[in-house]
PDBQT receptor file of N, H, CA, C and O in Angstrom, charges set to zero:
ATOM      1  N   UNK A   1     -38.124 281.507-101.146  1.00  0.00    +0.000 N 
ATOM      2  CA  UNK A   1     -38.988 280.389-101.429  1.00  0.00    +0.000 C 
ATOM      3  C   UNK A   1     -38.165 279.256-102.028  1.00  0.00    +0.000 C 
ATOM      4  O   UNK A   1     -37.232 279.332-102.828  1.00  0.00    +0.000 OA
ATOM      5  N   UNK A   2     -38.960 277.720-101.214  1.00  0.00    +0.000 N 
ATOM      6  H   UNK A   2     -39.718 277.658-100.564  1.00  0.00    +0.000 HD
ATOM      7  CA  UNK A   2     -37.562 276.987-102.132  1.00  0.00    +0.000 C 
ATOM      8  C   UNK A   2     -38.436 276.327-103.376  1.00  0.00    +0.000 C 
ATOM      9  O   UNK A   2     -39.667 276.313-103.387  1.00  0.00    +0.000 OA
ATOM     10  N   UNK A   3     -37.546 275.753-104.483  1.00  0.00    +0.000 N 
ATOM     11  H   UNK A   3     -36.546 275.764-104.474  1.00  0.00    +0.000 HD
ATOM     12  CA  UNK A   3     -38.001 275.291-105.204  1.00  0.00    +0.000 C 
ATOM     13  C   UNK A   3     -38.136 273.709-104.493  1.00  0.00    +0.000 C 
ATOM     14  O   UNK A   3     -37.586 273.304-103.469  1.00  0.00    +0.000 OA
ATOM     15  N   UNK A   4     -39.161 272.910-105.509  1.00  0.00    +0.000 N 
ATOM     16  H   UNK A   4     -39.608 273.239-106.341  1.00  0.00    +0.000 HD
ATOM     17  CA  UNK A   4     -39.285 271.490-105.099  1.00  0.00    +0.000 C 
ATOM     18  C   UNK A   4     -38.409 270.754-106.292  1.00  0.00    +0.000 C 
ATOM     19  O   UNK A   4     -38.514 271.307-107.387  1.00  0.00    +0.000 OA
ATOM     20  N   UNK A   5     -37.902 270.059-106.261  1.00  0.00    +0.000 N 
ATOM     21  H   UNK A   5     -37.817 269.609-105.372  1.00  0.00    +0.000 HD
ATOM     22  CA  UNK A   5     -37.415 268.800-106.852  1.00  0.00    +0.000 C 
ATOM     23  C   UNK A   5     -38.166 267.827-107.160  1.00  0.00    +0.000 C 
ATOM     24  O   UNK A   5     -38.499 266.935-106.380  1.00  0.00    +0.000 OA
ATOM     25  N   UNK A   6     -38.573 267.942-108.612  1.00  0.00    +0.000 N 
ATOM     26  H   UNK A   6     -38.303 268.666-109.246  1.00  0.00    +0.000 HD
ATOM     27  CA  UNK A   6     -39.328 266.376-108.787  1.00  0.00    +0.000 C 
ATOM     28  C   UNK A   6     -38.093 265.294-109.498  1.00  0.00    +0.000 C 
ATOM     29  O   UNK A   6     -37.086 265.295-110.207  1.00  0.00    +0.000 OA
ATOM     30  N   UNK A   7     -38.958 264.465-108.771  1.00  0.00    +0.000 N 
ATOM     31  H   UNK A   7     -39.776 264.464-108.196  1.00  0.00    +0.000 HD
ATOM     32  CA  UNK A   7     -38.360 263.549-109.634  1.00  0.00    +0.000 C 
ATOM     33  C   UNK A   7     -38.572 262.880-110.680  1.00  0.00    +0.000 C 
ATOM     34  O   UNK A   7     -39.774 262.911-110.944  1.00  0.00    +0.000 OA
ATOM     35  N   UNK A   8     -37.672 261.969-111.796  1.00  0.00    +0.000 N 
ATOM     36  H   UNK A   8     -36.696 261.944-111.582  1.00  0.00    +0.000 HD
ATOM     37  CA  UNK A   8     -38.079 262.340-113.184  1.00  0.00    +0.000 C 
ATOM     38  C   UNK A   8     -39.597 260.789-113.133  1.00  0.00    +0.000 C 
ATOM     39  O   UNK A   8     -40.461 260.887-114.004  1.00  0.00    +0.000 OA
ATOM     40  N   UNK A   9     -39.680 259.882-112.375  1.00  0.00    +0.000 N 
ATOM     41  H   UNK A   9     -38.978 259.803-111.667  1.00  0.00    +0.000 HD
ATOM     42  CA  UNK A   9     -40.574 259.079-112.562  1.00  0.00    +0.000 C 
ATOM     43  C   UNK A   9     -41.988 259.768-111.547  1.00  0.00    +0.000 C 
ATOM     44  O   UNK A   9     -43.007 259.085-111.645  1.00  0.00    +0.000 OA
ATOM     45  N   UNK A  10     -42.064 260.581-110.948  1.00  0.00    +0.000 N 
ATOM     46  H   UNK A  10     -41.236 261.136-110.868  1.00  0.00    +0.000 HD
ATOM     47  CA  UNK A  10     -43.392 261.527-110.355  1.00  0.00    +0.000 C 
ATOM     48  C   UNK A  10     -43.756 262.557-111.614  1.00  0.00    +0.000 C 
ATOM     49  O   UNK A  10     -44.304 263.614-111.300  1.00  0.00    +0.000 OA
ATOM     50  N   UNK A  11     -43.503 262.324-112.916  1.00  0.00    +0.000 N 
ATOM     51  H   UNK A  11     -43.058 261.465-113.171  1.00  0.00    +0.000 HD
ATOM     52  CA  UNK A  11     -44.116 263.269-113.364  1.00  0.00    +0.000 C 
ATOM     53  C   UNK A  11     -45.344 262.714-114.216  1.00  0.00    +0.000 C 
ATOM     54  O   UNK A  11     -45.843 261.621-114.484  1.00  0.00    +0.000 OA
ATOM     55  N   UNK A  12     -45.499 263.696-114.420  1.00  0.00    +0.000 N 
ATOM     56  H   UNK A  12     -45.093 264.583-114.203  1.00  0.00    +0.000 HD
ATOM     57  CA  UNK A  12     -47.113 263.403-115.416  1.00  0.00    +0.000 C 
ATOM     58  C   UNK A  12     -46.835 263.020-117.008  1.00  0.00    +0.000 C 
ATOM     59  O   UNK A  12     -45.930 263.489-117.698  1.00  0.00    +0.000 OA
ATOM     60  N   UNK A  13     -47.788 262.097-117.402  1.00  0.00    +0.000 N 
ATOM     61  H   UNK A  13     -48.523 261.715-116.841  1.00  0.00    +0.000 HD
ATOM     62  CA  UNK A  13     -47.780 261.710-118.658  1.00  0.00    +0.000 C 
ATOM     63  C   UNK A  13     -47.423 263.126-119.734  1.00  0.00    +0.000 C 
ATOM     64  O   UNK A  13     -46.464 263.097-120.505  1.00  0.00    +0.000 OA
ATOM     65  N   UNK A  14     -48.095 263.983-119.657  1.00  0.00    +0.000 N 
ATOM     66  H   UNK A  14     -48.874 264.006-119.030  1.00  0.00    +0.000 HD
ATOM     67  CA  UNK A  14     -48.005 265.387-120.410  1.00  0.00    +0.000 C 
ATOM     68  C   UNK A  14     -46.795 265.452-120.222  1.00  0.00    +0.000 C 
ATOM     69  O   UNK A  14     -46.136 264.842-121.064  1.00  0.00    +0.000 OA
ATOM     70  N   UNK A  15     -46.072 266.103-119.214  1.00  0.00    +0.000 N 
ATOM     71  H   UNK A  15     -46.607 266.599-118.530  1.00  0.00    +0.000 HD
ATOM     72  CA  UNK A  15     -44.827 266.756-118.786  1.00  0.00    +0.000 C 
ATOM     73  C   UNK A  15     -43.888 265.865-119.475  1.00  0.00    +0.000 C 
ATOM     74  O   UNK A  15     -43.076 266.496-120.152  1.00  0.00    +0.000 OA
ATOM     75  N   UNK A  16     -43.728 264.397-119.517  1.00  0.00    +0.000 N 
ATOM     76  H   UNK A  16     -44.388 263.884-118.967  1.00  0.00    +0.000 HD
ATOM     77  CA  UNK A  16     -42.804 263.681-120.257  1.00  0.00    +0.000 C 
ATOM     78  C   UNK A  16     -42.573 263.433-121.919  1.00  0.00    +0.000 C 
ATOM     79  O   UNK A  16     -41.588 263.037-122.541  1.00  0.00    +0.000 OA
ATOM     80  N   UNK A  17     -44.076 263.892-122.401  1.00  0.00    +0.000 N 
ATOM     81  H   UNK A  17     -44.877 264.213-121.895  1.00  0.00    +0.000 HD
ATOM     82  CA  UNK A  17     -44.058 263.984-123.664  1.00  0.00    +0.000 C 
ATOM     83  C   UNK A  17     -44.086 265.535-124.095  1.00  0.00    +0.000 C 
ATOM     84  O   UNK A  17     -44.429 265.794-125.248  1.00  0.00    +0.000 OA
ATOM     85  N   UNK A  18     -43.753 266.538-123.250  1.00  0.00    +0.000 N 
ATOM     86  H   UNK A  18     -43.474 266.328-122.313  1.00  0.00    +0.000 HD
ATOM     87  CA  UNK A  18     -43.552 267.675-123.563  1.00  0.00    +0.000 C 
ATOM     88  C   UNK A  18     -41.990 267.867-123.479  1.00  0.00    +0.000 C 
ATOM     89  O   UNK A  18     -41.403 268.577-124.296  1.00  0.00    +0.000 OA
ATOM     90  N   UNK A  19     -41.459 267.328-122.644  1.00  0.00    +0.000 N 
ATOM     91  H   UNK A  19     -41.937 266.752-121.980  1.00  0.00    +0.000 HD
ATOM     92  CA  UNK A  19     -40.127 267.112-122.230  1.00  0.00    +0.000 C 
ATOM     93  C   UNK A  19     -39.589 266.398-123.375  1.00  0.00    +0.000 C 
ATOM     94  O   UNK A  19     -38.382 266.548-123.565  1.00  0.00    +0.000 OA
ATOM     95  N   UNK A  20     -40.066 265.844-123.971  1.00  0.00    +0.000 N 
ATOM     96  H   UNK A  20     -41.046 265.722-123.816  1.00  0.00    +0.000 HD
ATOM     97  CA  UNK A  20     -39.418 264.837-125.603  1.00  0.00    +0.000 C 
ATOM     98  C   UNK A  20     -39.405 266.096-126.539  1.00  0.00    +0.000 C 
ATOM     99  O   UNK A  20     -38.356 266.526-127.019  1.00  0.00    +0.000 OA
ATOM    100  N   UNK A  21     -40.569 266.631-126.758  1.00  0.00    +0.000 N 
ATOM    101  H   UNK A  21     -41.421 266.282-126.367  1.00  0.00    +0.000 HD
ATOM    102  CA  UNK A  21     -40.683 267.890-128.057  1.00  0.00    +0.000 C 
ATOM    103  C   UNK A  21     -40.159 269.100-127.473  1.00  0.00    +0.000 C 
ATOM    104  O   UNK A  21     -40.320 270.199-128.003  1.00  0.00    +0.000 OA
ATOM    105  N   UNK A  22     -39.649 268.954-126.592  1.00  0.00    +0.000 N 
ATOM    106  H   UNK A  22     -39.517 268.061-126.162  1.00  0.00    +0.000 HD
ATOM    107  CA  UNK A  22     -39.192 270.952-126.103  1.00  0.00    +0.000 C 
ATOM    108  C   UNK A  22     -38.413 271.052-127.446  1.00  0.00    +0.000 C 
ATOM    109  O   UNK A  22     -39.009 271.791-128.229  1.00  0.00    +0.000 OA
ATOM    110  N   UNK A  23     -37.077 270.449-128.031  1.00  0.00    +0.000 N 
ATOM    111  H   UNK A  23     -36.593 269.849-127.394  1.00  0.00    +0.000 HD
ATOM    112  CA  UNK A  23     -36.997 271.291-128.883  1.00  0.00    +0.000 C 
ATOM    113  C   UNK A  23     -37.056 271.580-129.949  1.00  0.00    +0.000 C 
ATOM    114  O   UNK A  23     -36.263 272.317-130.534  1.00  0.00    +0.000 OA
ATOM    115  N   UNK A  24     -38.484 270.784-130.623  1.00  0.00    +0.000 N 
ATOM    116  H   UNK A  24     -39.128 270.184-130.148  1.00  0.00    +0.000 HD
ATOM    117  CA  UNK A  24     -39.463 270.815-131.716  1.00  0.00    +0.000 C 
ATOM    118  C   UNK A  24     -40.408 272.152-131.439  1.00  0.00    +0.000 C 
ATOM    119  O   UNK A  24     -40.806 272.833-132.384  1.00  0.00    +0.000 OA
ATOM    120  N   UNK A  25     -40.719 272.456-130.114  1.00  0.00    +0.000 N 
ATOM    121  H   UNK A  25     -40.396 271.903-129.346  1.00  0.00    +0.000 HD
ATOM    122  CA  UNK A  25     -41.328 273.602-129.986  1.00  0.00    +0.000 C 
ATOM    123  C   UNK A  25     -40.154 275.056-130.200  1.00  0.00    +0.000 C 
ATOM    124  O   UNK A  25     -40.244 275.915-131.077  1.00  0.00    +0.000 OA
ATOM    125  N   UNK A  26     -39.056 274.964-129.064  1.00  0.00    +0.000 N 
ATOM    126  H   UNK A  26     -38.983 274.266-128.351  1.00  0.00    +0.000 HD
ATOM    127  CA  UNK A  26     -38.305 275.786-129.372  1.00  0.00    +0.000 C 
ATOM    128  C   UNK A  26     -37.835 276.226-130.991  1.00  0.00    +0.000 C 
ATOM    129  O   UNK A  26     -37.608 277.388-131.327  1.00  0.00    +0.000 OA
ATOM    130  N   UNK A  27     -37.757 275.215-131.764  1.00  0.00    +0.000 N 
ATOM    131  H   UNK A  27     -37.941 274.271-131.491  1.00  0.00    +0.000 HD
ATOM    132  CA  UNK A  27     -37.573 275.382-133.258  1.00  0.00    +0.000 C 
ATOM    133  C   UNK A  27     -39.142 275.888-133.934  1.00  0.00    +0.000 C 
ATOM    134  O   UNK A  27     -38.938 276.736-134.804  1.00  0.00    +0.000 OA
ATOM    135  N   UNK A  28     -40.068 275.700-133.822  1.00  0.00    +0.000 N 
ATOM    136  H   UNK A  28     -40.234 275.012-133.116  1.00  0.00    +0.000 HD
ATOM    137  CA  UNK A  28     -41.376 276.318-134.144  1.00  0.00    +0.000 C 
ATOM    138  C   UNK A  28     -41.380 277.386-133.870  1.00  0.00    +0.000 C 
ATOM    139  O   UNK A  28     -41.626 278.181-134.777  1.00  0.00    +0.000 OA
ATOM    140  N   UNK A  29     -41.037 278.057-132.113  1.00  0.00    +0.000 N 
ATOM    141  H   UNK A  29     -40.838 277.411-131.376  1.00  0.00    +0.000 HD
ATOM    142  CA  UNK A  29     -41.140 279.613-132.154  1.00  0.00    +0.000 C 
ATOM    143  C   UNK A  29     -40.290 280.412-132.265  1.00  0.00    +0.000 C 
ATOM    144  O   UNK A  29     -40.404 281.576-131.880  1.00  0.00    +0.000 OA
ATOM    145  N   UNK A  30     -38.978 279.786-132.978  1.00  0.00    +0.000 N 
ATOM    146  H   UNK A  30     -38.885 278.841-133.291  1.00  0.00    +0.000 HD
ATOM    147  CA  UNK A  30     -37.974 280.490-133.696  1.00  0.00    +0.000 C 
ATOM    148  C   UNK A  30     -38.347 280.528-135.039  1.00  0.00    +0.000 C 
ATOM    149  O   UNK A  30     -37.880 281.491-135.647  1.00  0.00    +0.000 OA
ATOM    150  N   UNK A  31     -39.060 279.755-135.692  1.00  0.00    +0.000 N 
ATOM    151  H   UNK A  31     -39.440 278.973-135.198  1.00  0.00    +0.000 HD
ATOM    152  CA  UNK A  31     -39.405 279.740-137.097  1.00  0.00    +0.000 C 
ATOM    153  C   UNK A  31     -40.649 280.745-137.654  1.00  0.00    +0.000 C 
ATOM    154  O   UNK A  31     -40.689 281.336-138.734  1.00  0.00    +0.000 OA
ATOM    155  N   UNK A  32     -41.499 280.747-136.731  1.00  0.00    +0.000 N 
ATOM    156  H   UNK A  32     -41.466 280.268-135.854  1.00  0.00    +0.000 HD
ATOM    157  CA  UNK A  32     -43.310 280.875-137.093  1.00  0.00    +0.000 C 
ATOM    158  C   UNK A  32     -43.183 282.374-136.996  1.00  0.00    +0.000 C 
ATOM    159  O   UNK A  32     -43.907 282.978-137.788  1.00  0.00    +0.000 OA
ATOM    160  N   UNK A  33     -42.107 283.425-135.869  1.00  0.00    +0.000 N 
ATOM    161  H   UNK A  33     -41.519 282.934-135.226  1.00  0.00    +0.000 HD
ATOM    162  CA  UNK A  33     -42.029 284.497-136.348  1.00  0.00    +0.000 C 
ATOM    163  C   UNK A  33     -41.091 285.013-137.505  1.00  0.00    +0.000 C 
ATOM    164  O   UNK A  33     -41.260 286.197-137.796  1.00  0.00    +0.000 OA
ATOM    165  N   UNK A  34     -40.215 284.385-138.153  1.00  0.00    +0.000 N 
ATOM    166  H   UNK A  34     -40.078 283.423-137.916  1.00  0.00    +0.000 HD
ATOM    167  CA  UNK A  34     -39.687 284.624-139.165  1.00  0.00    +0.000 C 
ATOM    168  C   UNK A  34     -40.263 284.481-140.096  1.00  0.00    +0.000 C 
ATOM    169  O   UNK A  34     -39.770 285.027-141.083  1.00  0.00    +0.000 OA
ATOM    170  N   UNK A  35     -41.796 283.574-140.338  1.00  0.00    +0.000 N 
ATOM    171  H   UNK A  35     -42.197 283.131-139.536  1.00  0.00    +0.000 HD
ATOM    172  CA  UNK A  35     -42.125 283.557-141.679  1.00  0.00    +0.000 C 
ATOM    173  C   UNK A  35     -43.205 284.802-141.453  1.00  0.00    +0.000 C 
ATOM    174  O   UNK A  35     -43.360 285.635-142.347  1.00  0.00    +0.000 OA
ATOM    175  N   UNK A  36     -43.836 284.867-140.382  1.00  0.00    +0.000 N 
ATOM    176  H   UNK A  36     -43.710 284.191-139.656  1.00  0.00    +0.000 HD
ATOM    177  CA  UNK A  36     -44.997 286.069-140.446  1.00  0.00    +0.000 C 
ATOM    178  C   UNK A  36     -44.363 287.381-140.648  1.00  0.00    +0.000 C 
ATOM    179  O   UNK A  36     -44.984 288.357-141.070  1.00  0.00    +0.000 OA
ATOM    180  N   UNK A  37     -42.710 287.389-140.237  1.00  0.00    +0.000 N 
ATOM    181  H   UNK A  37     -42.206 286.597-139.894  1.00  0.00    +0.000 HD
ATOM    182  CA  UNK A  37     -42.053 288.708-140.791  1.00  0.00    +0.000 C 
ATOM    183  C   UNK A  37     -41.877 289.043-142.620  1.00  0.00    +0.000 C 
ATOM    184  O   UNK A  37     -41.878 289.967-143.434  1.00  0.00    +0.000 OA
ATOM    185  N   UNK A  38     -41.737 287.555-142.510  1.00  0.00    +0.000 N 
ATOM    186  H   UNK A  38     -41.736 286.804-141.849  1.00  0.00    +0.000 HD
ATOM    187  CA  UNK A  38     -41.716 287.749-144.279  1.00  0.00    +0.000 C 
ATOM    188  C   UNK A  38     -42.932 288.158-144.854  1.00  0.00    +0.000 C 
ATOM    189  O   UNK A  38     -43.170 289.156-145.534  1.00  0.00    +0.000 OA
ATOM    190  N   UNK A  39     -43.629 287.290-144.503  1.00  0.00    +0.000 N 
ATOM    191  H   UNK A  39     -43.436 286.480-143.950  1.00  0.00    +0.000 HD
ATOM    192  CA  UNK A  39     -45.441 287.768-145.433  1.00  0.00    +0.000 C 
ATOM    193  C   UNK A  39     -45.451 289.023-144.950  1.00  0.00    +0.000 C 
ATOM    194  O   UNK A  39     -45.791 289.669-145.941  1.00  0.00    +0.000 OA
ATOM    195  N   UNK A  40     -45.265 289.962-143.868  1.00  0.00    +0.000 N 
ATOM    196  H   UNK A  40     -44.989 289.437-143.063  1.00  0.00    +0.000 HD
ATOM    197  CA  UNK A  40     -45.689 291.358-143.598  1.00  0.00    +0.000 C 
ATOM    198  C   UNK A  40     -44.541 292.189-144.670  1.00  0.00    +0.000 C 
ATOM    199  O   UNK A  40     -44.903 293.329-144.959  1.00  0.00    +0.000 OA
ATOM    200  N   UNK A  41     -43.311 291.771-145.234  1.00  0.00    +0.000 N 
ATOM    201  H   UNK A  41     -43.016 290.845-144.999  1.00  0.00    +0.000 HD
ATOM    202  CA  UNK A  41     -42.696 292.472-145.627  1.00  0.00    +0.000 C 
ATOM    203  C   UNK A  41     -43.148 292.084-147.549  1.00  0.00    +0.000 C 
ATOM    204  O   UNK A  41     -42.901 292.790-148.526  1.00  0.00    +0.000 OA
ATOM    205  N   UNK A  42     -43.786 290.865-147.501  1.00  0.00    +0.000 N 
ATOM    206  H   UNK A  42     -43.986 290.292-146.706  1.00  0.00    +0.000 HD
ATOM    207  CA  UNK A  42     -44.406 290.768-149.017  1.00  0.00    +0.000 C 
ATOM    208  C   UNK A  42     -45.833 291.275-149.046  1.00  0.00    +0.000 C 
ATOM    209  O   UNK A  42     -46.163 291.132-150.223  1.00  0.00    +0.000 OA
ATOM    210  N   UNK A  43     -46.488 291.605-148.622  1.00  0.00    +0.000 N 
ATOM    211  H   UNK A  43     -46.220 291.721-147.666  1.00  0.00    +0.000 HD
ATOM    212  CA  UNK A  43     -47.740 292.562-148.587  1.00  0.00    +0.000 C 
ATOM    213  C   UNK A  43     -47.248 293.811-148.412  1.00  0.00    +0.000 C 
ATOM    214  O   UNK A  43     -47.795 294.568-149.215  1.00  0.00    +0.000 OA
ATOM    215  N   UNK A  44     -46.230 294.534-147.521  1.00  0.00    +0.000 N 
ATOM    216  H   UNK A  44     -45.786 293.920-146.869  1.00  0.00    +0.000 HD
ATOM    217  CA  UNK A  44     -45.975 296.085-147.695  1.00  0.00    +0.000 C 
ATOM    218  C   UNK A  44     -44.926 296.156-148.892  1.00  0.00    +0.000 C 
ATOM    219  O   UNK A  44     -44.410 297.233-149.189  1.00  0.00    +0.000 OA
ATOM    220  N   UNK A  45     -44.731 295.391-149.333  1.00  0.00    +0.000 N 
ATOM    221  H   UNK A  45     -45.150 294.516-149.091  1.00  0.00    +0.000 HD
ATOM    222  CA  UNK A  45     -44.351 295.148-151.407  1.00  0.00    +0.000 C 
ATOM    223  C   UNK A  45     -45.460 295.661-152.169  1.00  0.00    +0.000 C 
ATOM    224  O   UNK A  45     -45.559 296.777-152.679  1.00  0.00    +0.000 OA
ATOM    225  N   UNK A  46     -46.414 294.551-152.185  1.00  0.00    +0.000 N 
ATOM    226  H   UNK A  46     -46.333 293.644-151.770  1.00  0.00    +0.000 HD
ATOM    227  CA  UNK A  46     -47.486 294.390-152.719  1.00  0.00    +0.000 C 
ATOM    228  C   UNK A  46     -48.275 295.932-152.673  1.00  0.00    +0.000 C 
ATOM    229  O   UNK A  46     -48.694 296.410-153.727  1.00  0.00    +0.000 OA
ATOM    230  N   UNK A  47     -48.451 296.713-151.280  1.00  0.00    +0.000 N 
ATOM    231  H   UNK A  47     -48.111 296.325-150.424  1.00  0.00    +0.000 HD
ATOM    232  CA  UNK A  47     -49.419 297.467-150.987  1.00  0.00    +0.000 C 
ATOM    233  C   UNK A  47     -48.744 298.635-151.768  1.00  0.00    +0.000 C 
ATOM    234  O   UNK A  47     -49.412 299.314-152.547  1.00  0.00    +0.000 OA
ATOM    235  N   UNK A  48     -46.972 298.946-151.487  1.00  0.00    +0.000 N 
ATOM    236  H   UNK A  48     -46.429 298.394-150.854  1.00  0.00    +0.000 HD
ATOM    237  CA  UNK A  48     -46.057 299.835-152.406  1.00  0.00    +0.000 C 
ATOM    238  C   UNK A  48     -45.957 300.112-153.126  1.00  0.00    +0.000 C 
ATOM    239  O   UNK A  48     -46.136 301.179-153.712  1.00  0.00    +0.000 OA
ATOM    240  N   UNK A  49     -45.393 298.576-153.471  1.00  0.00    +0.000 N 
ATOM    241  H   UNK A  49     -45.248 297.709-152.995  1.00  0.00    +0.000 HD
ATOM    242  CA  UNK A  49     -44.644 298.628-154.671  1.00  0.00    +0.000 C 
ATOM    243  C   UNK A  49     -45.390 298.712-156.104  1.00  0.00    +0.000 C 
ATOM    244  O   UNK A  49     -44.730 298.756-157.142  1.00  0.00    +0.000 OA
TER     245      UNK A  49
């Protein structure tokens, strides 16, 4: 199957302002599971300790 080629002025309003934050997102879902690892490891403190 081939891929299509867009080009960068055929894209959609969304796609170009998602294309600005990719790596504001990429940094969010490197972050958002490191803090929910922490709170799970300060409640099995809490529930323990």
């Amino acid at each position: 199957m081939k891929k299509r080629k867009v080009r960068k002025g055929n894209r959609s309003k969304l796609e170009r302002k998602l294309d600005e934050v990719n790596h504001t997102m990429e940094l969010i879902r490197t972050v958002i599971p490191v803090i929910i690892l922490i709170v799970q490891i300060i409640i099995l403190i809490k529930i323990f300790g």
